[in-house]
TORLO-58414 format. One record per atom (N, C-alpha, C, O): x, y, z; residue in three letters. Coordinates in steps of 0.2 Angstrom, whole numbers, plus 5000, padded with zeros to 4 digits. Each point is the difference from the previous one (the first is absolute). Layout:
# TORLO-58414
XYZALA
...
//
This chain:
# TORLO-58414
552152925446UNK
500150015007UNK
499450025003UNK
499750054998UNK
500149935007UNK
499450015005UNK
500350095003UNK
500450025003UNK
498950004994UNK
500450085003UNK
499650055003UNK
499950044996UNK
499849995012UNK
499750035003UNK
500350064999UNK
500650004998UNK
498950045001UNK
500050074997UNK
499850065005UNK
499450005002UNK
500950045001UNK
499350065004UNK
500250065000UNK
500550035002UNK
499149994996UNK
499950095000UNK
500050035006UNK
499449995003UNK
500850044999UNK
500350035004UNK
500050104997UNK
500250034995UNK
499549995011UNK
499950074997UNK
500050065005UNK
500050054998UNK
500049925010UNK
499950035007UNK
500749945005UNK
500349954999UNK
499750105005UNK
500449955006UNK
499549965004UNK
500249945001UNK
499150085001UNK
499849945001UNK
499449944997UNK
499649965002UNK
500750054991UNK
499949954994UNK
500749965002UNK
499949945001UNK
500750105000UNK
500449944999UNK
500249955006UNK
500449965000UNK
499250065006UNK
500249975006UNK
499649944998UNK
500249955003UNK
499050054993UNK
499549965001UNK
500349944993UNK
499949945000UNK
500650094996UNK
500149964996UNK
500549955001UNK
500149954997UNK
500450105008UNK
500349945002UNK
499649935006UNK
500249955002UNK
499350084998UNK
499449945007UNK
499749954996UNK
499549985002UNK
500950004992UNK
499549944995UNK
500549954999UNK
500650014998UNK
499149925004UNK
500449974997UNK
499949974992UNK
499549994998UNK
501150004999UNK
500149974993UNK
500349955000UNK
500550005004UNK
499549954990UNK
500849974999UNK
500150034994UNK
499550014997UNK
501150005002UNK
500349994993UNK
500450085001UNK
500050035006UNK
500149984991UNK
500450094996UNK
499650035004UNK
499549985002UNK
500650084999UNK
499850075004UNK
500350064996UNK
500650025000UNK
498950014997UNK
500150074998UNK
499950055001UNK
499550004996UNK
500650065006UNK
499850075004UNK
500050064995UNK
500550034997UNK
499049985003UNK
499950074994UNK
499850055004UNK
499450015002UNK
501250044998UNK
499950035006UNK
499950094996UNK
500450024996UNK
499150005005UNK
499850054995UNK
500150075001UNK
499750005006UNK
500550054993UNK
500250075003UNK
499450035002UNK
500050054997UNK
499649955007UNK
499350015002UNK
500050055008UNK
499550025003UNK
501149985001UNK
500150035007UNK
500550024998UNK
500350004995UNK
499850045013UNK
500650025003UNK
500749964997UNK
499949944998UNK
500750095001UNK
500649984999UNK
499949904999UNK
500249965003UNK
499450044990UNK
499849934997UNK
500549975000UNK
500149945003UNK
500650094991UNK
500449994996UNK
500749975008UNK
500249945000UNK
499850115003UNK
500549985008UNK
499849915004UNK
500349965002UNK
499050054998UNK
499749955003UNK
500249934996UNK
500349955002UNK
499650074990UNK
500149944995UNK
500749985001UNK
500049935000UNK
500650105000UNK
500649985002UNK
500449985007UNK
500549975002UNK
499150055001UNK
500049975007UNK
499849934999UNK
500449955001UNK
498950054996UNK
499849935000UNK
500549954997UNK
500249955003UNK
499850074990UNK
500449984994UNK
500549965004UNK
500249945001UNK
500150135003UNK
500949955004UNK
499949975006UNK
500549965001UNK
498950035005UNK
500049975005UNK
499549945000UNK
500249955003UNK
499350064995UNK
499449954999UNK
500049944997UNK
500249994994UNK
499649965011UNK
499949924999UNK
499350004998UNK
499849954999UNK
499950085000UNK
499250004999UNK
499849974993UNK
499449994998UNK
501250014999UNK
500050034992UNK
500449974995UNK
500550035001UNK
499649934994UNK
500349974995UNK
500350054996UNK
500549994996UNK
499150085004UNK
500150044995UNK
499550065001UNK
499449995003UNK
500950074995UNK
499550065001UNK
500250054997UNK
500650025000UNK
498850014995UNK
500250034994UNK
499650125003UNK
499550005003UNK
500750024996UNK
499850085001UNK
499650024992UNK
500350004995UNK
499250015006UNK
499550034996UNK
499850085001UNK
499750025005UNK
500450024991UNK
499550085002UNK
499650004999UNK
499650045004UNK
500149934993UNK
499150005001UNK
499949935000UNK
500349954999UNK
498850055003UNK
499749925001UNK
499950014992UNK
500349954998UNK
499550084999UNK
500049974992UNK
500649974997UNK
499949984995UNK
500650025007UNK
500749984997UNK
500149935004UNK
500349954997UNK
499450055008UNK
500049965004UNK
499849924998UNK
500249944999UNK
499150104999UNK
499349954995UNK
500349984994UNK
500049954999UNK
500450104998UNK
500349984993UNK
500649954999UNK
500149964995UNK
500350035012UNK
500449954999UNK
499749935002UNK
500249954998UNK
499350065007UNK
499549955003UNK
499649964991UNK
500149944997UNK
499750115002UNK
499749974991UNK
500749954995UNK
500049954997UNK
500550115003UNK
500449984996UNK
500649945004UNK
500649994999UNK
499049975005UNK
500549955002UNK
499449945004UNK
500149975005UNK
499350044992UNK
499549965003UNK
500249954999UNK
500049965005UNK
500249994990UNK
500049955000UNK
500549965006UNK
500049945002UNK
500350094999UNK
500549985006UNK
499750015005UNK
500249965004UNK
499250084997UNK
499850005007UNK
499349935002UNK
499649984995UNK
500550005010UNK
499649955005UNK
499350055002UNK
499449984998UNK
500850075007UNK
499650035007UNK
500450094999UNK
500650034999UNK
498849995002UNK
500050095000UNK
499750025007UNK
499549995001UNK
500950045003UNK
499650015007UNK
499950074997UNK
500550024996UNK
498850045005UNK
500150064998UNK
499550035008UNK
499749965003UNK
500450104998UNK
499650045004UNK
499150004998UNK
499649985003UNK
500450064990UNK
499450015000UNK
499849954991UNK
500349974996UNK
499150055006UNK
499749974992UNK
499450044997UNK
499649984995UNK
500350075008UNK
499350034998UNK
500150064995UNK
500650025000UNK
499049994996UNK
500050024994UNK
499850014993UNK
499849944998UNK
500150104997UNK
500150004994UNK
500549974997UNK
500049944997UNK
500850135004UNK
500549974999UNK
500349945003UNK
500249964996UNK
499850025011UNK
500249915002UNK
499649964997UNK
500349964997UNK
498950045002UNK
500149954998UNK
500349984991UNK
500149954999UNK
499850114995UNK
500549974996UNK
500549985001UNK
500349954998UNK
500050095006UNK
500849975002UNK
500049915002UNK
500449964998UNK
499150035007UNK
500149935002UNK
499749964994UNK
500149945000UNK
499550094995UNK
499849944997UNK
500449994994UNK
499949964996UNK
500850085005UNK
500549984993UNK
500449945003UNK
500449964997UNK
499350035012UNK
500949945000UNK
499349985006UNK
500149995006UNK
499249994993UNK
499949945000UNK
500149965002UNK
499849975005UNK
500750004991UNK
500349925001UNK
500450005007UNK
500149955003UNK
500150114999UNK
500249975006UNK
499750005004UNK
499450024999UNK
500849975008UNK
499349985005UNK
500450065006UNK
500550005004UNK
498950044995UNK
500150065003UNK
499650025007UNK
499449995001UNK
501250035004UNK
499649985007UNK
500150105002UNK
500350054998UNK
499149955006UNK
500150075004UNK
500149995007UNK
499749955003UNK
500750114999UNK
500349985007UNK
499650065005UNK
499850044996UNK
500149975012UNK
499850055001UNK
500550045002UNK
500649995001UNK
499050094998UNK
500550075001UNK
499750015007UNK
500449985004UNK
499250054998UNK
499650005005UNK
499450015000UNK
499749964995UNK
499750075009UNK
499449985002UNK
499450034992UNK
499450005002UNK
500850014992UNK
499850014994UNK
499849924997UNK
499650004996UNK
500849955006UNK
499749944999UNK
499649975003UNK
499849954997UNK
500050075008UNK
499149995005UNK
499650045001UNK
499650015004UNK
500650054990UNK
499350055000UNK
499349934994UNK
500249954998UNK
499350085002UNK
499549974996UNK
500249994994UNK
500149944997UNK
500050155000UNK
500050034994UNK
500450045000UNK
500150035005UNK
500249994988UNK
500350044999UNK
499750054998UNK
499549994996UNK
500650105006UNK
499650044999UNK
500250024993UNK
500550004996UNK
498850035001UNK
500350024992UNK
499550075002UNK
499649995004UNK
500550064995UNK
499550075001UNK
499550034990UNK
500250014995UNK
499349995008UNK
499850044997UNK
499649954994UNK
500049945000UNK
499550094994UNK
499949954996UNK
500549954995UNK
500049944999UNK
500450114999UNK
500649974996UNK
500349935005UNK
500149954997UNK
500050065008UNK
500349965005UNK
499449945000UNK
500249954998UNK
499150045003UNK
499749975000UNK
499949964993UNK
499749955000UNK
500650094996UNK
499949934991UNK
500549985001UNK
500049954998UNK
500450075005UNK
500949984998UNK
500049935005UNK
500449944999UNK
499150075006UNK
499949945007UNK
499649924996UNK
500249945000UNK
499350094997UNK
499649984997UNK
500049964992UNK
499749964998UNK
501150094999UNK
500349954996UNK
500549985000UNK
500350004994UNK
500349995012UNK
500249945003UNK
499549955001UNK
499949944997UNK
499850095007UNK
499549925002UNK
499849954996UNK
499949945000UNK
499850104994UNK
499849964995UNK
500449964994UNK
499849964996UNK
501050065006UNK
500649974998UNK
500049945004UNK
500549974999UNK
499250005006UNK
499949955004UNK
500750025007UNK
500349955004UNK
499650104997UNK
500550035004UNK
499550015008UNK
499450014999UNK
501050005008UNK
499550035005UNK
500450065004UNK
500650015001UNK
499050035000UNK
500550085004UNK
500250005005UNK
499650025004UNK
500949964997UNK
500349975008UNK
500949964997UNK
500149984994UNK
500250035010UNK
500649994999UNK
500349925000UNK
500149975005UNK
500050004989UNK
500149955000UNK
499249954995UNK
499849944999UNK
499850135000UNK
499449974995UNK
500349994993UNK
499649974995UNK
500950045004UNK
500049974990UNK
500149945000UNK
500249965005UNK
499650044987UNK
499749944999UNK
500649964997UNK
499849944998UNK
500950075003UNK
500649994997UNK
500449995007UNK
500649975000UNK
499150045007UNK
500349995006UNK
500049945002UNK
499549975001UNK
501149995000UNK
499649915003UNK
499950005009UNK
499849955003UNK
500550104999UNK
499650015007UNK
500750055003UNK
500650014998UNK
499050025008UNK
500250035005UNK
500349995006UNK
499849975004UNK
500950074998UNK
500249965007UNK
500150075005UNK
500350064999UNK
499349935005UNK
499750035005UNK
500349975006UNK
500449964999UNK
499350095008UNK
500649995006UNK
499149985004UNK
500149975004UNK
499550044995UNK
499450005001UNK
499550004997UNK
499650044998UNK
500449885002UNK
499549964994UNK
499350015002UNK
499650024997UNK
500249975010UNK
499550005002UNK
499550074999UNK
499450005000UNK
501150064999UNK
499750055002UNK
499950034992UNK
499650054999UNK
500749914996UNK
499850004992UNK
499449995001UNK
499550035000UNK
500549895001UNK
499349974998UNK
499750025002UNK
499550014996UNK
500350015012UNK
499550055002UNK
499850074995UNK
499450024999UNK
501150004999UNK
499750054994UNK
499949984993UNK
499850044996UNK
500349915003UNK
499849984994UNK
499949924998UNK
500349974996UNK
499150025010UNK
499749935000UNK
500049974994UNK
500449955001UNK
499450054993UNK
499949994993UNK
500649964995UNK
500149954997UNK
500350105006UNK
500749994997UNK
500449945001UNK
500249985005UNK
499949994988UNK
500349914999UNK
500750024998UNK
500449964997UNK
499850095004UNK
500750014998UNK
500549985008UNK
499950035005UNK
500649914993UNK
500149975005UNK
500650055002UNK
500250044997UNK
500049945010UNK
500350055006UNK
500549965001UNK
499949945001UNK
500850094999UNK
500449995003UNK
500550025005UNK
500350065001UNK
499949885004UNK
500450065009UNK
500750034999UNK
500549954999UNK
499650095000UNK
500750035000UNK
500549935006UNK
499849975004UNK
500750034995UNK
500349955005UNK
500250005006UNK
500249955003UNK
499650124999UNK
499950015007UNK
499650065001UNK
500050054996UNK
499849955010UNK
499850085002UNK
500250064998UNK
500650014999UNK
499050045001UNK
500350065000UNK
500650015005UNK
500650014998UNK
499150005008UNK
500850005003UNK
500349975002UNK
500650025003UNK
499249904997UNK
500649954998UNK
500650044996UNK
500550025002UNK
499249974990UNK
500550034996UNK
500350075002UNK
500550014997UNK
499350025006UNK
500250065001UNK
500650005004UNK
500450055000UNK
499549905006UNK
500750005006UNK
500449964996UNK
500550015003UNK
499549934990UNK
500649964997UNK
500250034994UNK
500449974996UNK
499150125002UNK
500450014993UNK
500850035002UNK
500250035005UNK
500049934988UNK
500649984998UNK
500550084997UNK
500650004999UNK
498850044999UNK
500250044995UNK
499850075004UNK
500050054998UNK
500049935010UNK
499750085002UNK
500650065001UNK
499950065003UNK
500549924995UNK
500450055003UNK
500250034993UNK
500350054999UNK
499449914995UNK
499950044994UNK
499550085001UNK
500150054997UNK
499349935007UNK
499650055000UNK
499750025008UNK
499450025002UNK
501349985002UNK
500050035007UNK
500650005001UNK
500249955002UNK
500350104997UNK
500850025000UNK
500450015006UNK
499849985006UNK
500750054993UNK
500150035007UNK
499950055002UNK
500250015006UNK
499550034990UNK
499750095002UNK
499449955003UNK
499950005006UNK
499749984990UNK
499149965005UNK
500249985005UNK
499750015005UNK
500749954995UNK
500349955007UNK
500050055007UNK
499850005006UNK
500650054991UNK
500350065004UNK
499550035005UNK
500050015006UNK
499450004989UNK
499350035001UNK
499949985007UNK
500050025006UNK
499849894990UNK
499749975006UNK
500549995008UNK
499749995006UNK
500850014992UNK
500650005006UNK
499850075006UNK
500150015006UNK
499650044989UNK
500150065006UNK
499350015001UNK
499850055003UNK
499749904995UNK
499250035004UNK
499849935005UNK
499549985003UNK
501149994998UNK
499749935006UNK
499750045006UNK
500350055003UNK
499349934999UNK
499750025006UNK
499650064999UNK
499750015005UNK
500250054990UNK
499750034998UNK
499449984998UNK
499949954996UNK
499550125005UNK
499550014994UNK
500150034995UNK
500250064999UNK
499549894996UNK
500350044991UNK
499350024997UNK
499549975001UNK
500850074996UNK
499450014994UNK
500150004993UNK
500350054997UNK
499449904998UNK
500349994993UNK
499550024996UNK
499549975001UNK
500650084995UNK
499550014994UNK
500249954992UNK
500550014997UNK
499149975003UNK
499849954993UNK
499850054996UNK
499350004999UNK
501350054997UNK
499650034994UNK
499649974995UNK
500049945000UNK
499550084995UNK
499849994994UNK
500150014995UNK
500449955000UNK
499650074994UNK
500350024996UNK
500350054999UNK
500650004998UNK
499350065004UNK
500050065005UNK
500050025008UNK
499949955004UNK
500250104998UNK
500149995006UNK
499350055002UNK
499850054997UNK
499949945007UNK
499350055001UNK
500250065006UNK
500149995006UNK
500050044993UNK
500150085005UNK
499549985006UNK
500150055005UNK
499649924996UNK
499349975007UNK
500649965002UNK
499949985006UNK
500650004992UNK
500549975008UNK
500250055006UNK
500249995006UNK
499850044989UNK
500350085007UNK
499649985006UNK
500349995005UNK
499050014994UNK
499849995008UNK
500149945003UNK
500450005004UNK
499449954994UNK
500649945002UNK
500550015002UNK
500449955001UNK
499950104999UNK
500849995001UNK
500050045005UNK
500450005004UNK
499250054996UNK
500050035009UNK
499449975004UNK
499950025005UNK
499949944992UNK
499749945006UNK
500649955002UNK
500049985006UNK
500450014991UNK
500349935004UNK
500850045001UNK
500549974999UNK
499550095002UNK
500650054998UNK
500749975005UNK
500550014998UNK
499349975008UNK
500549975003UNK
500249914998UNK
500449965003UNK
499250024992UNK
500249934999UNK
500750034996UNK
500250064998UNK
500249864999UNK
500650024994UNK
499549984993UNK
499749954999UNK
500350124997UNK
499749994995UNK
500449994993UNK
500450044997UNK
499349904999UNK
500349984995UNK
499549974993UNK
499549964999UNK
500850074996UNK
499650024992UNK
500249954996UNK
500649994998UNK
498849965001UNK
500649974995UNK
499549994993UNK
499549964999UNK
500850084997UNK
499849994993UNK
499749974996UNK
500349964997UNK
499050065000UNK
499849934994UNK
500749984996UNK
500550035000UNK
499449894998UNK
500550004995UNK
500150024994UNK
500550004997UNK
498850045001UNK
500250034993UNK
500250075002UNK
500150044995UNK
500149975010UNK
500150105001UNK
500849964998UNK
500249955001UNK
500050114995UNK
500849984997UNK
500250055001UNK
500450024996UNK
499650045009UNK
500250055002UNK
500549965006UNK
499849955004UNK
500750094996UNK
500449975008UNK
499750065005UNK
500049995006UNK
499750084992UNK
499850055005UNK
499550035000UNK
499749994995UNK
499850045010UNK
499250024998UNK
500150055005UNK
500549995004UNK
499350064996UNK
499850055004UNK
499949995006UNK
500150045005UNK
499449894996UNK
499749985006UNK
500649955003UNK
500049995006UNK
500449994992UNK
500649975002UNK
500350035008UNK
499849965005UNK
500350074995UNK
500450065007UNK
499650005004UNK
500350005005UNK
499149994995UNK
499449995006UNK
500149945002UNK
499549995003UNK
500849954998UNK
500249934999UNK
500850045004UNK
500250055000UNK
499949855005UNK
500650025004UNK
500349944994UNK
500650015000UNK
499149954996UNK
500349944996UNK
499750024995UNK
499450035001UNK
500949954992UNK
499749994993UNK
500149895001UNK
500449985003UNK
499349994993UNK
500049944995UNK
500150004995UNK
499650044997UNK
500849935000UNK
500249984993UNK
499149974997UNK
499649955002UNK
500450084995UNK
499349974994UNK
500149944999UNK
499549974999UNK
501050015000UNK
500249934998UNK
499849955007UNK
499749944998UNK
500450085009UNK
500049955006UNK
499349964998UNK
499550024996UNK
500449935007UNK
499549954999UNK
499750035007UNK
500349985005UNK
499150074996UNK
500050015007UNK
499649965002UNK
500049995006UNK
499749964991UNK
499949955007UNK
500549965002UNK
499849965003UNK
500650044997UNK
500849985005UNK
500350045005UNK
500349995005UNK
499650074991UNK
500050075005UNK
499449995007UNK
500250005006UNK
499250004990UNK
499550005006UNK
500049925006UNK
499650005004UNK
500749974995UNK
499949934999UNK
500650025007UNK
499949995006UNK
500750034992UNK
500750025004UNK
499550055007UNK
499849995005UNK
500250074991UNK
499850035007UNK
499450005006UNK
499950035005UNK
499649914992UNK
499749975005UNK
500449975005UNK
499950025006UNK
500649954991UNK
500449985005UNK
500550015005UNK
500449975004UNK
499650084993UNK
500650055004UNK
499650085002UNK
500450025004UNK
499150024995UNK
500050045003UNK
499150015006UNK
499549965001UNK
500650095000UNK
499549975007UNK
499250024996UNK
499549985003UNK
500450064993UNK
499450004996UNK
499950024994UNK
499950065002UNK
499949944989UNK
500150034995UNK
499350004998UNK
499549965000UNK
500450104997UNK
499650044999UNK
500050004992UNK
500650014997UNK
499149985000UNK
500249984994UNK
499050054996UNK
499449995000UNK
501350074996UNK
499450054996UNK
499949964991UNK
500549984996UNK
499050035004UNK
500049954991UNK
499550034995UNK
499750055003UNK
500149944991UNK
499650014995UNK
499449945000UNK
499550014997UNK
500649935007UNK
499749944997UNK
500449954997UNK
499849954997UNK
501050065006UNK
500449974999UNK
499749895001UNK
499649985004UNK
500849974992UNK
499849965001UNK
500749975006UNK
499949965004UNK
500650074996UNK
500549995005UNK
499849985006UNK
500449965003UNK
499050064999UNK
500049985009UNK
499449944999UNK
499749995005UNK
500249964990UNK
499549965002UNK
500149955003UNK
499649975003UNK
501350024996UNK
500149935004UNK
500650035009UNK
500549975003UNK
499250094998UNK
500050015008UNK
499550025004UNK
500150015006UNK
499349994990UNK
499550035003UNK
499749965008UNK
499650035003UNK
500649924998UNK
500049975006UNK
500650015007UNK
500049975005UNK
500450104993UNK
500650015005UNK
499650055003UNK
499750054998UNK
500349935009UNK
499850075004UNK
500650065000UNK
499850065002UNK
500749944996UNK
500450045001UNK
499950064994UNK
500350065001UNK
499449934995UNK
500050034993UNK
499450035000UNK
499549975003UNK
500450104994UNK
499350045001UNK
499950044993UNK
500649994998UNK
499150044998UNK
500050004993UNK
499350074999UNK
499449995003UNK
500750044994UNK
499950064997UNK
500050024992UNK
500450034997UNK
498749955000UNK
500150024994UNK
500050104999UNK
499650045003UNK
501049974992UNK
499950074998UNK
499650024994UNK
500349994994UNK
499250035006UNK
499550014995UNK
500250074994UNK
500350055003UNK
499549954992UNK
500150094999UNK
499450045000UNK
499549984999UNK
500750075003UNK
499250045000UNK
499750044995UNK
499550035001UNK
//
């Protein structure tokens, strides 16, 4: 049986994975890597047309492991990333299948991947010389890339014969027809957005932590409605910084649907971030203004 494969390890990995077309079988290896992973997984499981089948893994190496021990059934592997020591053994045990990388966000149109330090520069240095390139979608086990913007790949990396592929619609095409959003915008988020229409909001885009430097932001925009919405990997439901917020987010939400909704419904959003890749496909909304939080 002809069988599409994807790894799946973020909420918006899975929005992007649902944005490919295939024929045949569809599989969803949805990996415990966020917020309430395991809740998301059964939602899917019971409401989602996206999918022939979807299996919950706690780690991505388990993930890989059943990926290996069942390659011959597989056709096409969609994965997020490929760079590495460890990936690329891992992709050179299943080879044979024809392994595509999809984008996560603006980590796919940087140059290069950063490695620090000497040790990091042999480690660069012998990838490359495995016939591999440092950029996201350089292994040598990759058969190409599907990008939301090919144009602005090949500008950074003219060179590159590794062929490009268009997801089946735009970003926010796909974003006003996903099918699964109410799996990762509920009715507690719905609620949200119902009580800030016509309002100015303020949302902070945590990090992996939260930086104590939002406090001043927060008495800068202290009359906007202010709302926190969690890295995916914070698995905490509470933080200390929580209470200073008139809203929490589910870590789970896909916030670009979030941000995408309150463009549309409130009167201006201020959005505090780390370097978030979230706002790349709004940055043309006048209504939206943005605020990197540094640490000091």
């Amino acid at each position: 049986m002809y069988k599409n494969v994807f790894i799946v390890s973020k909420p918006l990995q899975y929005f992007n994975a649902t944005n490919i077309a295939t024929v045949g079988y569809r599989i969803c290896l949805l990996v415990n890597n966020f917020y309430d992973a395991e809740n998301v997984y059964y939602k899917i499981k019971k409401d989602s047309l996206y999918w022939d089948k979807i299996l919950f893994f706690e780690t991505m190496q388990s993930a890989y492991r059943w990926v290996l021990d069942n390659k011959k059934d597989i056709e096409a592997l969609f994965i997020d990333s490929d760079y590495g020591a460890t990936k690329y053994k891992i992709l050179s045990q299943i080879r044979n299948i024809d392994i595509f990388l999809y984008e996560e966000g603006i980590g796919n149109y940087r140059k290069k991947l950063k490695e620090k330090g000497v040790i990091g520069t042999l480690k660069e240095f012998s990838y490359n010389l495995l016939g591999n390139r440092n950029y996201l979608g350089g292994s040598k086990y990759v058969k190409g890339i599907y990008l939301y913007d090919k144009n602005r790949f090949k500008n950074v990396h003219p060179n590159s014969l590794k062929p490009i592929y268009e997801f089946k619609e735009s970003f926010i095409e796909h974003l006003k027809k996903f099918r699964d959003r109410d799996v990762f915008l509920n009715k507690d988020t719905q609620k949200i957005l119902d009580e800030v229409i016509d309002k100015k909001v303020f949302l902070y885009l945590t990090s992996w932590s939260i930086f104590p430097q939002i406090e001043e932001s927060l008495k800068e925009y202290s009359d906007y409605s202010k709302i926190v919405k969690p890295h995916p990997h914070i698995r905490k439901d509470t933080n200390s910084y929580f209470h200073k917020f008139d809203y929490v987010l589910k870590g789970s939400d896909i916030v670009e649907i979030f941000i995408y909704e309150l463009l549309v419904k409130s009167e201006e959003v201020v959005v505090a971030h780390h370097g978030t890749s979230s706002l790349m496909y709004f940055l043309d909304c006048p209504k939206l203004k943005t605020t990197i939080i540094r640490q000091s």
